[in-house]
C-alpha positions as a printed NumPy array, in Angstrom:
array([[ -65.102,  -95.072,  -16.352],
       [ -66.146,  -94.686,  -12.437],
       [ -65.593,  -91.745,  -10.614],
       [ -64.676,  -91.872,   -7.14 ],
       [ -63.106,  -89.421,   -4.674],
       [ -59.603,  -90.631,   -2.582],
       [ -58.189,  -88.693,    0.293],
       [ -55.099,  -86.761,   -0.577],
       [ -53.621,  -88.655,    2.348],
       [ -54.309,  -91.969,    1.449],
       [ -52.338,  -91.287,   -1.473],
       [ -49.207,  -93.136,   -0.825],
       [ -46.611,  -93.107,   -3.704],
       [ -48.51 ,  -95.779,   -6.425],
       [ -50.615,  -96.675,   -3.833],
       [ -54.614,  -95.117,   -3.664],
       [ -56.628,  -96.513,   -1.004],
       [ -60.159,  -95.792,   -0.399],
       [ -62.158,  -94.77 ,    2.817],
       [ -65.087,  -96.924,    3.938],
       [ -68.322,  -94.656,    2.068],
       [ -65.934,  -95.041,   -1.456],
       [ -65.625,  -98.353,   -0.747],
       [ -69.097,  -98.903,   -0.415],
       [ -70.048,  -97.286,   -3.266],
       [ -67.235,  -99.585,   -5.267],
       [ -69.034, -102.256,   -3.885],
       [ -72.295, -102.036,   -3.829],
       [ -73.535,  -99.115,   -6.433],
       [ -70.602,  -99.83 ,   -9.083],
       [ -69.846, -103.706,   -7.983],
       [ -66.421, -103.307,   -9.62 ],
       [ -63.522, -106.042,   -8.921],
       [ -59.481, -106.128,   -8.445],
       [ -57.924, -104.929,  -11.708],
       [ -61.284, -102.634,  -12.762],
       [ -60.178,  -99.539,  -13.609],
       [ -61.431,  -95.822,  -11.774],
       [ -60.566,  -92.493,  -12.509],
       [ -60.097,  -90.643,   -8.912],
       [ -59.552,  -87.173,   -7.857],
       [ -58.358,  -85.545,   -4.686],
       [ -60.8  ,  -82.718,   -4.004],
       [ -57.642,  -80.467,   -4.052],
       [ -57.153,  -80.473,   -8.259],
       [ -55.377,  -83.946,   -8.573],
       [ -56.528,  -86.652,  -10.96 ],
       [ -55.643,  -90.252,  -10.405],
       [ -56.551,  -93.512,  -13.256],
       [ -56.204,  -96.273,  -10.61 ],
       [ -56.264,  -99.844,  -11.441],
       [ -58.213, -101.839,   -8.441],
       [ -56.098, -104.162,   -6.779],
       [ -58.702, -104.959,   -3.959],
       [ -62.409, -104.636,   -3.872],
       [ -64.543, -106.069,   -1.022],
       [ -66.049, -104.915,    2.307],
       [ -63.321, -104.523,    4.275],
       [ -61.677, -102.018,    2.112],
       [ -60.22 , -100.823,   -1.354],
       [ -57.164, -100.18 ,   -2.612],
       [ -55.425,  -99.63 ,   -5.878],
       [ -52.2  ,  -98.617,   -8.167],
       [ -51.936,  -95.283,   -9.573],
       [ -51.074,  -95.759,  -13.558],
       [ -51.336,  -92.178,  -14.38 ],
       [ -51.647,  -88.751,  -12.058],
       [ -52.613,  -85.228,  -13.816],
       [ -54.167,  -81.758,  -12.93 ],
       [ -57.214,  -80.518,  -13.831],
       [ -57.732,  -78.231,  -16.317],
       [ -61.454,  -77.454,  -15.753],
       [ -61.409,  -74.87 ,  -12.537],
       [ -62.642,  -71.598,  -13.068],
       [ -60.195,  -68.781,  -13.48 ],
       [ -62.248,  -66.952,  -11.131],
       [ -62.295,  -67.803,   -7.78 ],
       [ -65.805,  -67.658,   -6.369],
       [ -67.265,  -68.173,   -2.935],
       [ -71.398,  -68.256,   -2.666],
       [ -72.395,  -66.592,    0.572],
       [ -75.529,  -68.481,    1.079],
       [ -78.87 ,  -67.148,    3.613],
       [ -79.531,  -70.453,    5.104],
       [ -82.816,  -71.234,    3.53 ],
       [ -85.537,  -73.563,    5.494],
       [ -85.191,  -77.752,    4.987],
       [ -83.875,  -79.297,    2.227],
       [ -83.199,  -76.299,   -0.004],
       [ -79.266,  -75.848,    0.512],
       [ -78.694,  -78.893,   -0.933],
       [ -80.184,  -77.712,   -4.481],
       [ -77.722,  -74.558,   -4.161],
       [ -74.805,  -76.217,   -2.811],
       [ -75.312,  -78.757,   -6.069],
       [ -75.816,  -75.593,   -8.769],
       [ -72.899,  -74.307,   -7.089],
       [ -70.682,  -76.752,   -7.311],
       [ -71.565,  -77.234,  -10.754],
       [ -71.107,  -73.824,  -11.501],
       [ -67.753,  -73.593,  -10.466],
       [ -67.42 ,  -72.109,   -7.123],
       [ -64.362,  -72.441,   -4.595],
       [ -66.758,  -72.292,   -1.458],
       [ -69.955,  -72.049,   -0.04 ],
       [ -70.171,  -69.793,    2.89 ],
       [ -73.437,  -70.287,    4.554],
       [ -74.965,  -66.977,    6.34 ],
       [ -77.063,  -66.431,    9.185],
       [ -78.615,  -63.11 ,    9.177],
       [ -82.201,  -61.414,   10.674],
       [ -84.396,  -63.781,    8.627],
       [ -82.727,  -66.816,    8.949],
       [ -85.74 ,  -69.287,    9.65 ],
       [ -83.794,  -72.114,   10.661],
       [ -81.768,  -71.828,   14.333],
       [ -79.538,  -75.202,   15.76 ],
       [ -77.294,  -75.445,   18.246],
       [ -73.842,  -76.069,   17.733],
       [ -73.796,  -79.311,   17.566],
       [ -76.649,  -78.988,   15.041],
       [ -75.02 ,  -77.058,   13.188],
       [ -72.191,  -79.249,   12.973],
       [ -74.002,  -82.247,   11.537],
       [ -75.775,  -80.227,    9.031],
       [ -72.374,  -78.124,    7.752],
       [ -70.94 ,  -82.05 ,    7.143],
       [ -74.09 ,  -83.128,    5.282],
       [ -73.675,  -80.372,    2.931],
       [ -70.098,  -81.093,    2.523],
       [ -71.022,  -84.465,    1.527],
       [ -73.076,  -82.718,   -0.707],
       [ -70.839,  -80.892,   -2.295],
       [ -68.411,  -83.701,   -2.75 ],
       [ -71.022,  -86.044,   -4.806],
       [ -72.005,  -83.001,   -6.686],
       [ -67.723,  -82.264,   -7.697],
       [ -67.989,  -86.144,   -8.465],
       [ -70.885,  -86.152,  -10.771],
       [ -69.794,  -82.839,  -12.723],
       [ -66.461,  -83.642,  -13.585],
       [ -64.019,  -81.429,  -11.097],
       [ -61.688,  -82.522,   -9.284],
       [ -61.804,  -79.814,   -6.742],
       [ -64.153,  -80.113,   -4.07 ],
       [ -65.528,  -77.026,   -2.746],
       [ -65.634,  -76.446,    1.101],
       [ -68.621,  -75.57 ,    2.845],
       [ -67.445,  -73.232,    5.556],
       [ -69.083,  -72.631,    9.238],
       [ -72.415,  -71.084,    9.149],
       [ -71.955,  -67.479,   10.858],
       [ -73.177,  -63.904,   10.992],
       [ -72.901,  -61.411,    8.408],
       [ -70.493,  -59.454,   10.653],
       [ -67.963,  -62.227,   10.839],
       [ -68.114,  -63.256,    7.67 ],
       [ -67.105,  -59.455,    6.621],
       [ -64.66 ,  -59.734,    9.021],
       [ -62.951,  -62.92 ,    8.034],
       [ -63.327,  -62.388,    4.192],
       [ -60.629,  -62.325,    1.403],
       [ -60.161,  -59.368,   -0.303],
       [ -61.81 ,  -59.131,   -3.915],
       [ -64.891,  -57.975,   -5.981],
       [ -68.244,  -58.122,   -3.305],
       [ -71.27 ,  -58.169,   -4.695],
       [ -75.034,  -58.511,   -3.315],
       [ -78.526,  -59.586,   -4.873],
       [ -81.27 ,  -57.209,   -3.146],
       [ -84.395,  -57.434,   -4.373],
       [ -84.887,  -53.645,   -2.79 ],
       [ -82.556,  -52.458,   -5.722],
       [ -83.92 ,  -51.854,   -9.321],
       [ -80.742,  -51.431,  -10.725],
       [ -79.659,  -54.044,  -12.741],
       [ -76.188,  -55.547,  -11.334],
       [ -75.203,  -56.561,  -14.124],
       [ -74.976,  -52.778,  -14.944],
       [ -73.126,  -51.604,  -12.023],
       [ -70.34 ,  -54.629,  -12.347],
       [ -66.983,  -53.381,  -12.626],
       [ -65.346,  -54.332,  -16.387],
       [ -62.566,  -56.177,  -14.427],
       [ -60.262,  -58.814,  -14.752],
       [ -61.975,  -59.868,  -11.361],
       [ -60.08 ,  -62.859,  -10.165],
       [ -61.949,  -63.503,   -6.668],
       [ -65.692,  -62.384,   -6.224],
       [ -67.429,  -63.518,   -3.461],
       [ -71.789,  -63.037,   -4.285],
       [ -74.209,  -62.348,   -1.145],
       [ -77.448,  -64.209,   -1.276],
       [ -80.586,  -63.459,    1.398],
       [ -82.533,  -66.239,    2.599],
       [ -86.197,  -66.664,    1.712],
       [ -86.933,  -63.504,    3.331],
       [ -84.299,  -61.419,    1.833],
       [ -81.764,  -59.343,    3.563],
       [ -82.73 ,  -56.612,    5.576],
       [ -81.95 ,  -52.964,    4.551],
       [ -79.846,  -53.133,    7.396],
       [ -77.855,  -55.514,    6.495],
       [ -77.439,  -54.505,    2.848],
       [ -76.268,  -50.88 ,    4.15 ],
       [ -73.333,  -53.046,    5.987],
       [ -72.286,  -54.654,    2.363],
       [ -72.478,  -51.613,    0.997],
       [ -70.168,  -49.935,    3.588],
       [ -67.792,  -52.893,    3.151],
       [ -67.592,  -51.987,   -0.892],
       [ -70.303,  -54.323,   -2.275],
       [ -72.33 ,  -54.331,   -5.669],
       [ -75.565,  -54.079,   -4.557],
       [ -78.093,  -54.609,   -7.526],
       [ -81.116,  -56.554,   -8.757],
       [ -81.936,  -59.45 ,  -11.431],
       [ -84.445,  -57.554,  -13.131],
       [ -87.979,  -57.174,  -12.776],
       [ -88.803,  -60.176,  -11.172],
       [ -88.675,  -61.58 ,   -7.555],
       [ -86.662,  -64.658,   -7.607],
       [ -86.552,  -67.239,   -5.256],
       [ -83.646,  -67.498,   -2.952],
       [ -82.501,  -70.97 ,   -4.299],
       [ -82.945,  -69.22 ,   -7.963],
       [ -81.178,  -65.941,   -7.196],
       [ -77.773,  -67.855,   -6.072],
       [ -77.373,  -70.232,   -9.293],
       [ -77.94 ,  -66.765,  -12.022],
       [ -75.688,  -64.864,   -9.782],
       [ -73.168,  -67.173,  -10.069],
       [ -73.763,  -67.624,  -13.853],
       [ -73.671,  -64.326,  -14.544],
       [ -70.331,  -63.664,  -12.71 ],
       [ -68.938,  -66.737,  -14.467],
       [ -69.843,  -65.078,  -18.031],
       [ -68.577,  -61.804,  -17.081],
       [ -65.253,  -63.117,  -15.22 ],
       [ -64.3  ,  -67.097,  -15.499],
       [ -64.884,  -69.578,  -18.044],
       [ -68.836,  -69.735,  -18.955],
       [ -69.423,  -67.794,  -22.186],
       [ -66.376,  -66.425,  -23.598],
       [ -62.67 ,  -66.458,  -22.731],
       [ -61.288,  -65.927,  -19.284],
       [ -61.645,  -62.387,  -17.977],
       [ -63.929,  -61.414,  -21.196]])
């Protein structure tokens, strides 16, 4: 059955209707017709099985026959703090991510950021990788779309953060973080990842003064758009739902 993502606001009692790139996508990619059946989800956790009641250019629109919850979202609610890597490379993360579970994808700008925008630049690129991240929720199966937040410093980010379990990948530290991981239950963790150049010692004496995990992945230098995916993993095994039950 399709997959296709609907607005929680253009959810009107029965009614589903769909904005102009799902539309598109009904139309051209999956050229279904009225009374095709879709499963659709929210972004927020809701599921929808809609039966098509109108398909064509100019919009699409259908009946809800059956509305549910998710059950596959991660006990552990996990935001990626992401050093903005150069070109294409968030998108890889952001998808491994997604996949992986996380609630959000913070992206960082810190002393070796390569890449520099203006605002507006920014802008545009922070809703690419929110599309992004909303094909990725669509081809793995959740229903909750994870939001990419506004690229900023490391200070605000500290300053703006939730409270919960902080931990950093430095390739400075030999320690294995695994080892210095706290036995838990962890329900929010939020994982700091340096760009290709790393973080700065600087910077990683700032996480550490704000309570972070600072550790390494072993004897090997990974890459930046490596590091972020095992970090994730491994806080998934220890915490959520990847390995062993919730909290193991």
């Amino acid at each position: 059955m399709a997959r296709v993502r609907v607005r929680a606001q253009a959810i009107r009692g029965d009614r589903a209707i769909f904005d102009a790139a799902e539309t598109r996508h009904l139309v051209r990619v999956l050229r279904l017709r009225a009374g095709d059946v879709v499963h659709a989800f929210d972004g927020d956790g809701l599921e929808l099985t809609v039966r098509l009641t109108a398909v064509d250019p100019r919009g699409a629109a259908g009946i809800v026959i059956e509305r549910f919850r998710a059950g596959c979202e991660s006990p552990l609610r996990l935001t990626l703090v992401q050093g903005v890597p150069k070109g294409e490379k968030m998108d890889g993360i952001l998808r491994m991510a997604t996949e992986l579970g996380v609630e959000a994808i913070a992206p960082l700008l810190v002393a070796r950021t390569v890449v520099r925008l203006d605002a507006a630049g920014w802008t545009a690129r922070r809703a690419r990788w929110q599309r992004v991240a909303k094909e990725s929720a669509k081809q793995c199966g959740r229903a909750v779309v994870p939001t990419v937040e506004e690229p900023r410093s490391l200070s605000d980010w500290l300053s703006a953060r939730s409270p919960g379990l902080l931990v950093c990948l430095w390739e400075g530290d030999r320690r294995a973080v695994v080892e210095a991981l706290p036995a838990g239950p962890v329900r929010t963790a939020a994982l700091v990842i340096g760009p290709e150049g790393g973080l700065d010692e600087g910077e990683v004496d700032t996480l550490r003064e704000a309570g972070a995990v600072v550790g390494g992945l072993g004897p090997r230098i990974l890459r930046s758009e490596t590091a972020g995916p095992v970090g994730l993993a491994l806080l998934q095994v220890r915490y959520g739902d990847l390995g062993g039950p919730a909290g193991c």
